[in-house]
N, C-alpha and C positions, 0 to 999 in steps of 0.2 A: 761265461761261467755256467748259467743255468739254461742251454739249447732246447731242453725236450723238458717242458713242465707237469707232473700228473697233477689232475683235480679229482679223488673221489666226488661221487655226486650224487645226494640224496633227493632233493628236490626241495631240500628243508632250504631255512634260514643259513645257516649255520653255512651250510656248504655253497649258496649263494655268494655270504662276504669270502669264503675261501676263493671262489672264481673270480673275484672282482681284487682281490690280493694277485692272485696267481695273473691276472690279467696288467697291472700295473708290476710286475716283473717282469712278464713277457714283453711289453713296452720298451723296458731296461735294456734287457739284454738280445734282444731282437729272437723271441725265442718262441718256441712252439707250445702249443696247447694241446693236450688230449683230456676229455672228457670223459671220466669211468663212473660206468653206473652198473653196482651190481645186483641184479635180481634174485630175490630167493622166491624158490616155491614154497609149496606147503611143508613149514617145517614140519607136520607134525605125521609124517609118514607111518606107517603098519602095516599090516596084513590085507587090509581092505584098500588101503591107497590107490586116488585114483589119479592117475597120468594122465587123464586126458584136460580133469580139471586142472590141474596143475598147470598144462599147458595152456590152457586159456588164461590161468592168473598172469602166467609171465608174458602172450599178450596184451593183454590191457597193462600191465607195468611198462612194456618198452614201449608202447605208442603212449601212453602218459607222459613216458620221459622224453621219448624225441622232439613231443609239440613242446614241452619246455624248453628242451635244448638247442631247437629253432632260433629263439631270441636271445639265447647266448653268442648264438654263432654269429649274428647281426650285430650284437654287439664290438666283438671280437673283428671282425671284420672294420667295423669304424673308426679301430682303432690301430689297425692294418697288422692285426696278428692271426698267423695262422692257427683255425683252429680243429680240431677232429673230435669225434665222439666215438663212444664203444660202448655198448650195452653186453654186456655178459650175463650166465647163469652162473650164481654159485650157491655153493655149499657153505663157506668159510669167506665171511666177508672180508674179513683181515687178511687169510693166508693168499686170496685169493688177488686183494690189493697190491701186497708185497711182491707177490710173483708175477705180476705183472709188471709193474716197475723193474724185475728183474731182469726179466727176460728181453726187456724190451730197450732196456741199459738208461732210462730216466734218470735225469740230474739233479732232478727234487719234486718231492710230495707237496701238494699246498692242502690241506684238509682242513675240515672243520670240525668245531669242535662244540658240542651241546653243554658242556661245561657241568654238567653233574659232576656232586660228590657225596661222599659218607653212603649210608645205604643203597641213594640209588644206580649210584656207579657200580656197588658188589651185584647188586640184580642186574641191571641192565648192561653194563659192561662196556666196555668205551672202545670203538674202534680207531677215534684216532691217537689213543694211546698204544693200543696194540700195533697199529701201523708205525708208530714214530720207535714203537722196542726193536721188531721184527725187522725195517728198511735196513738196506745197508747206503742211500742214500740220505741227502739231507730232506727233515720234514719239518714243512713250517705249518704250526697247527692254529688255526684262526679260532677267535671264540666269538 
């Protein structure tokens, strides 16, 4: 049923128990991992924006994530599931989640979820809410 599983992946908690969920479905159904981690630059672009910083943030973010996702993949592996990883640039961490799943014909989202609500969900904004609106597959959203 679920062959190709996505995990967004922040580094946090939250999305840890999501890969540790997504990891005991992939056990299940004999099914594959991809690891998405999306990087933003410096939101706060203008006139003077510099690119070059930029580019160095989103080095030190994919080599922070890879040495974590290291011991994922050890994991994954002891438990004889394949697993893969993807670091991405984006813009739109939501839109960007979805359409990867899309394009890539995924059979469910496992995300996690920080579990805010009332004010700090309107400020801060929940993307695995946003992900479970947007998918057109199924999303299991961990807390």
């Amino acid at each position: 049923m679920f062959k190709n599983i996505l995990v967004p992946f922040d580094l946090s908690k939250q999305a840890t128990k999501a890969y540790k969920a997504a990891l005991d479905v992939a056990k299940q159904y004999d099914s594959k991992i991809t690891l998405l981690t999306c990087v933003e630059g410096d939101a706060w672009h203008h006139k003077f924006y510099d690119a070059t910083a930029d580019n160095e943030l989103l080095k030190q973010q994919s080599k922070a994530t890879k040495k974590y996702i290291k011991e994922l993949e050890s994991a994954a592996n002891k438990n004889g599931v394949s697993m893969k990883s993807q670091v991405i640039k984006s813009k739109s961490v939501v839109n960007d989640i979805v359409n990867y799943a899309k394009s890539r014909k995924y059979d469910l989202i496992v995300i996690g979820s920080h579990g805010r609500t009332g004010f700090d969900k309107v400020l801060l904004g929940s993307v695995a809410n946003g992900v479970s609106q947007k998918a057109k597959c199924p999303v299991l959203i961990i807390k």
